[in-house]
Structures are given as C-alpha cells and as structure tokens.
C-alpha positions in Angstrom: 5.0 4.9 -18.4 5.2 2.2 -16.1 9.0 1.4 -14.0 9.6 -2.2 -13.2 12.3 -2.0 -10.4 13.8 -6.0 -11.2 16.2 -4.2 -8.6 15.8 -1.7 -5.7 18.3 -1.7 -2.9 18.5 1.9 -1.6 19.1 3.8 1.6 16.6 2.0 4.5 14.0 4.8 5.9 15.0 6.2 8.9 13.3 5.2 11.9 14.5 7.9 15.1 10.6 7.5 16.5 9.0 7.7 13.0 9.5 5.7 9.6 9.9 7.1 6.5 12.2 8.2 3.6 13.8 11.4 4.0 16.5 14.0 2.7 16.0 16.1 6.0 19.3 14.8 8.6 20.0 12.6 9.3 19.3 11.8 6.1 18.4 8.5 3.7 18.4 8.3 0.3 14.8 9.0 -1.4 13.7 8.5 -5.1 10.5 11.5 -6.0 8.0 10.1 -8.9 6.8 13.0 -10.8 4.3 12.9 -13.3 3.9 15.0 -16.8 3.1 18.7 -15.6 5.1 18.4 -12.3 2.2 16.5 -10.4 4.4 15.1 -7.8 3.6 11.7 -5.5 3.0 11.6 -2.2 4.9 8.4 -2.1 8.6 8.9 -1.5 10.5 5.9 -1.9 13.7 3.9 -0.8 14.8 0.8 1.1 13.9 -2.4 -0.5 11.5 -2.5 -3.3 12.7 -4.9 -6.2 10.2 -6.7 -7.6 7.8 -3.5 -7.4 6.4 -1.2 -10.3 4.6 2.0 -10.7 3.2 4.2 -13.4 3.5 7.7 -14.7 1.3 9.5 -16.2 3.0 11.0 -19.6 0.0 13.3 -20.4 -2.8 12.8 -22.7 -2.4 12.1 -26.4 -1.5 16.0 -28.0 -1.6 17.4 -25.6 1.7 19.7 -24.2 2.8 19.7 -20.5 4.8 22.1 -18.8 7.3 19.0 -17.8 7.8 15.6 -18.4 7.4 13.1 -16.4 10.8 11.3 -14.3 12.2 10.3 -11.4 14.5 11.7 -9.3 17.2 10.1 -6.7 18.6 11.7 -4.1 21.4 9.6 -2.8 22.6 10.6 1.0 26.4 10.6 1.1 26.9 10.5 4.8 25.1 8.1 6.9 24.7 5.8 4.2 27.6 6.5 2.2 28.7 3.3 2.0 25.6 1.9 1.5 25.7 -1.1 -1.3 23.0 0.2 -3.2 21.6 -1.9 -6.8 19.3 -0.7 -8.8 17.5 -2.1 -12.7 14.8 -0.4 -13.8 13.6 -1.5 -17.1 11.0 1.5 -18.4 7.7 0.7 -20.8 5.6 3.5 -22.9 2.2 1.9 -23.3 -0.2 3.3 -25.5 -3.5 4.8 -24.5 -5.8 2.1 -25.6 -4.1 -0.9 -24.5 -6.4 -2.9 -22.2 -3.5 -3.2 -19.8 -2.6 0.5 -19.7 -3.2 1.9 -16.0 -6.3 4.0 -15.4 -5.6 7.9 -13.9 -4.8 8.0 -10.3 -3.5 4.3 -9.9 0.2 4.2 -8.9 -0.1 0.3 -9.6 -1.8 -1.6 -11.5 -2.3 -5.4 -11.6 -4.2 -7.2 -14.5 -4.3 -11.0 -15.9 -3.5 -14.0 -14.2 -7.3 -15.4 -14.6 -7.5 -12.7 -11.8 -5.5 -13.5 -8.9 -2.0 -12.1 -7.8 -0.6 -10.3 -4.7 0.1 -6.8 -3.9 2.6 -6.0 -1.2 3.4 -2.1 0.5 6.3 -0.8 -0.2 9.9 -2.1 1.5 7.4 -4.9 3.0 10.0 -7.6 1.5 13.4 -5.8 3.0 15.7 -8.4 4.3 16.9 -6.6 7.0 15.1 -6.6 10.7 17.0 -3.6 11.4 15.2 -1.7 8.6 11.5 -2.9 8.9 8.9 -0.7 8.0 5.8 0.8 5.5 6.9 3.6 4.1 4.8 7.1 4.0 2.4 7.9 1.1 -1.1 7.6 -0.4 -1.8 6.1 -3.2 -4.2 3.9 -4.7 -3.3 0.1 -6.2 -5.8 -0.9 -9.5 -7.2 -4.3 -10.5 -8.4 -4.7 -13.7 -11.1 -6.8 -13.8 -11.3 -9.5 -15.8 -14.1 -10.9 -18.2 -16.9 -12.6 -16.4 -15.7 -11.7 -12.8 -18.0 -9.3 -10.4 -16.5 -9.4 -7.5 -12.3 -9.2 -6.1 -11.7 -11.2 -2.4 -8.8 -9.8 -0.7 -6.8 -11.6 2.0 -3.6 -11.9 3.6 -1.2 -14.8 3.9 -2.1 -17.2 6.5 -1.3 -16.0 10.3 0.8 -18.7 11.4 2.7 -18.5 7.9 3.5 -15.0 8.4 2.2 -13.0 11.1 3.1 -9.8 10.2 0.9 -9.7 6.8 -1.0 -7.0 8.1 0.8 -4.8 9.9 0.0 -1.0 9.8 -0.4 0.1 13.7 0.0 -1.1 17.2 3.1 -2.2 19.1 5.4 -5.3 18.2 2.9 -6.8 20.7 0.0 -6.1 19.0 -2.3 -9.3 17.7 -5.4 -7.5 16.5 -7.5 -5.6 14.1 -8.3 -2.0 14.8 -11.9 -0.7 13.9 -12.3 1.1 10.8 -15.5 3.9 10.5 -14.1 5.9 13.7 -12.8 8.1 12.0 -13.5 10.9 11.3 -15.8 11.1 13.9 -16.5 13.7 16.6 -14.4 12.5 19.6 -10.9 14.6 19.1 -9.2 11.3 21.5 -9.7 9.0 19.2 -6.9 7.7 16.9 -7.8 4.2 15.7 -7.5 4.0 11.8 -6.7 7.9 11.1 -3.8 8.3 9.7 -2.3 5.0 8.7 -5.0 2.5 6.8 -5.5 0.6 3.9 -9.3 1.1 2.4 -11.1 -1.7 0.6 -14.6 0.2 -0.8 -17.9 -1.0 -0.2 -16.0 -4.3 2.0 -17.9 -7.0 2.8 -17.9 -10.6 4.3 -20.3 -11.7 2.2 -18.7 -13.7 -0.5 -21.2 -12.7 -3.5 -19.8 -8.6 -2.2 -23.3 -7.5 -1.3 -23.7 -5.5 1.8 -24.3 -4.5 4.5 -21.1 -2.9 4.0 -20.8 -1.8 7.6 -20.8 -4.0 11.0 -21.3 -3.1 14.7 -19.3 -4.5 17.2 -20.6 -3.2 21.0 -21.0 0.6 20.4 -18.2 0.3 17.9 -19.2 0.9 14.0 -16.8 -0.5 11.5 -16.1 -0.7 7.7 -13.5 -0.3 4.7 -10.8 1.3 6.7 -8.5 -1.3 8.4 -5.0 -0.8 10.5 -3.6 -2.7 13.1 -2.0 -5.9 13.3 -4.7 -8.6 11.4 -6.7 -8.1 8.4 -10.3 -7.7 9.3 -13.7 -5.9 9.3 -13.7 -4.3 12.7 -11.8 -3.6 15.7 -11.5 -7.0 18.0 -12.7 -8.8 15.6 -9.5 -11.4 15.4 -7.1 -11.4 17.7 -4.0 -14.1 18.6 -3.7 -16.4 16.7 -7.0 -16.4 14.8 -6.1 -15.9 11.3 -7.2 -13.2 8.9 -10.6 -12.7 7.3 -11.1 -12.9 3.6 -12.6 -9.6 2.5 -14.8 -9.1 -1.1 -16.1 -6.1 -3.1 -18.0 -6.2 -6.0 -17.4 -1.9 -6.3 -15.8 -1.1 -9.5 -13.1 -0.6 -10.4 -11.6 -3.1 -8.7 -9.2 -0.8 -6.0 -7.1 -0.6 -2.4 -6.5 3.0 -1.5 -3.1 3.1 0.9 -3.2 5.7 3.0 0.3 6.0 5.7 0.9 9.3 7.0 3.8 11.7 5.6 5.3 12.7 8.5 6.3 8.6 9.6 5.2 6.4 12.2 6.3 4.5 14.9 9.9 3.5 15.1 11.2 0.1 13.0 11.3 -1.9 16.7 7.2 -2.0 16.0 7.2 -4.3 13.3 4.9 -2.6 11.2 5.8 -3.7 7.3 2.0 -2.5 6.0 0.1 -5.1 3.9 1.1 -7.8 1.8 -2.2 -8.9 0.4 -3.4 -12.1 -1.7 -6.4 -11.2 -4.1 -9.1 -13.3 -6.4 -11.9 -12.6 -8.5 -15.0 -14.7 -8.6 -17.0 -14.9 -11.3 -20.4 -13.1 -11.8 
C-alpha cells in the first residue's frame, strides 16, 4: 500500500531540548504507520510532510495476518488545539509483481525518471522557522535501479543555494562534516555519527563506485555513516563555505538507511532539518 500525503499539515514536533513527535505532555499530534501483523514503524510522524509518501506492507499473497495494516492519528487537543491542520492522502494497492512495487523493509521507494529524483527527511520542507527539525526514526529509502545503470551518485543542493541541505548534528553554527566509522568503536567519549546519521553503503568518491570504500583523515577512519552540517566522506573534510561532495555506490539495491534517534535531538534553535538529497544513476 503506498500513502501519498498531496497534504500534511499537522501538529509541529516538539522541541523543549529534543525534537520529535510525541503524545507524552506537552503533547503534539503524531500519526503511527503500522504494517499487516501489527509490525509498527519506528518513524512517528507530524509537522509538515506534503509532498511525502510511504508504503505498507499488506502481507504476502494468501497469506492471513493477525491485523491489517493502517494508520493511526492522534491529534493533541491542548497545546495545539487550534492548530489549522490539512491533510489528503490519496491510498494505492499495488500488486506483487509490479516493477514499481516497493521491496520489504523500504518505507520509500523512488523509481523512473531515467533515474534521477530527490529524497528529502521528513518535515525538512516545514515553512515555519519556529518548527525546524528531522524528525526521530529509522528507516531505509529504496531506489530502483533502472536498466543499464550500475551505479546511484547522491548529493545535496548546492551550499550557497541552501545551506542547510545536510543538516543532522552540530549547533546552528556548525559548517562541517562529522566522520563516519567512529562508531561503534571502543572509546565510550565519543559521539560523532552515533545516533543521528544517514548511511550510504559501500560510499565512494570514485565516480565508477569502486572502492576503497573507506578514507583516513589524520588518525581519523571514515565511511558510509555521515551527520553534521555538510554532506561528505569524513569528518573535516568540507567546511565553510566549501560545498558538498557528490557521493556514488554501485552496492545493490540501490539504498539510504536514515537512522535519527527516538528519544529527539537537539532543540529546533539548531537548525537541523536532516537531508534533502539530489540523486542520479550513471550508466554501466
């Protein structure tokens, strides 16, 4: 089942000290995804997402679940009671062996276009300041990939267009990448890339996506796991007004894993929005 939100103007997630969607006070509204069988997503939503989608799984062809699959809103009646929510979501069955029908375990899925498209976090386009922010979740973003392509080149916007194209981490001060393969590692201090990442597999700078698929920068080892305020392969890599670095992969499927902590982070004054990310494949 896939849900294509043409509008989604809810409750904004809260931001005390940490960002996210919420039903505990003070409160926000929060839409649950749930799949057939009661599987649940770790992605909660609200705030702005029109112009987003997402797929459920329905269960297997014959095959009985315990539940069906749906979506439940919980709207908060008190701090946002007068919130001017909208929302139009227009639902679509696919059949199992459409070429466009989302593999398991991909929330979205992108596909045509000779290839190329954009993927954006969720409330990334909310056209509020006051309500800024990535909200928490994992979940992992498909490409199909197309006929006669073998590798997928990720990057953001340009820097001076809009500067906050990667934001995951850091301060509103921040103007750099964090490194990626510290974690986990053994040193309990550490807390660069941890929690709150986006995670490109087998990442390269290499435009034909061949390796090495790690880099070392001084003592620091770095690789698909990137946070931070610019899109790169390595911590210190770019920073001011350096733009960002165009990323390939020629590891199939074609995926971006989005990993943001559940319990929030950082409060809305950080600027953090997550990723809005360009993408093309080249050919093989």
């Amino acid at each position: 089942l896939r849900l294509d939100f043409a509008e989604f103007e809810l409750g904004p997630p809260l931001s005390d000290d940490r960002v996210m969607c919420s039903t505990a006070a003070p409160a926000t509204d929060v839409v649950t995804l749930v799949h057939a069988g009661g599987r649940e997503e770790a992605t909660r939503l609200c705030g702005y997402n029109s112009g987003q989608h997402v797929y459920l799984d329905l269960g297997g062809v014959g095959s009985t679940t315990s539940t069906d699959a749906f979506i439940q809103f919980s709207l908060d009646s008190s701090s946002y009671a007068a919130f001017n929510r909208k929302w139009n979501i227009k639902a679509s069955q696919i059949e199992c062996d459409r070429n466009y029908h989302a593999p398991q375990g991909c929330l979205q899925y992108q596909y045509g276009n000779q290839g190329c498209g954009s993927v954006m976090a969720f409330n990334y386009d909310n056209p509020s300041t006051s309500y800024t922010g990535h909200l928490t979740g994992a979940y992992t973003i498909c490409i199909r990939r197309e006929r006669a392509h073998c590798v997928i080149a990720w990057t953001p916007p340009k820097y001076s267009e809009d500067p906050l194209g990667l934001s995951i981490t850091g301060p509103v001060t921040s103007d750099h990448a964090r490194g990626s393969c510290q974690n986990p590692n053994s040193n309990p201090n550490t807390s660069t890339c941890k929690t709150q990442y986006i995670q490109i597999p087998d990442s390269t700078t290499n435009m034909d996506g061949s390796g090495p698929f790690s880099q070392t920068t001084g003592t620091v080892i770095t690789c698909g796991r990137m946070c931070g305020k610019k899109f790169c392969l390595g911590g210190d890599v770019c920073r001011g007004d350096t733009d960002h670095a165009v990323v390939y992969s020629r590891r199939v499927p074609f995926e971006l894993s989005v990993n943001f902590d559940p319990t929030g982070f950082q409060p809305q004054s950080s600027l953090n929005k997550g990723f809005k990310l360009n993408y093309f494949q080249l050919p093989c």
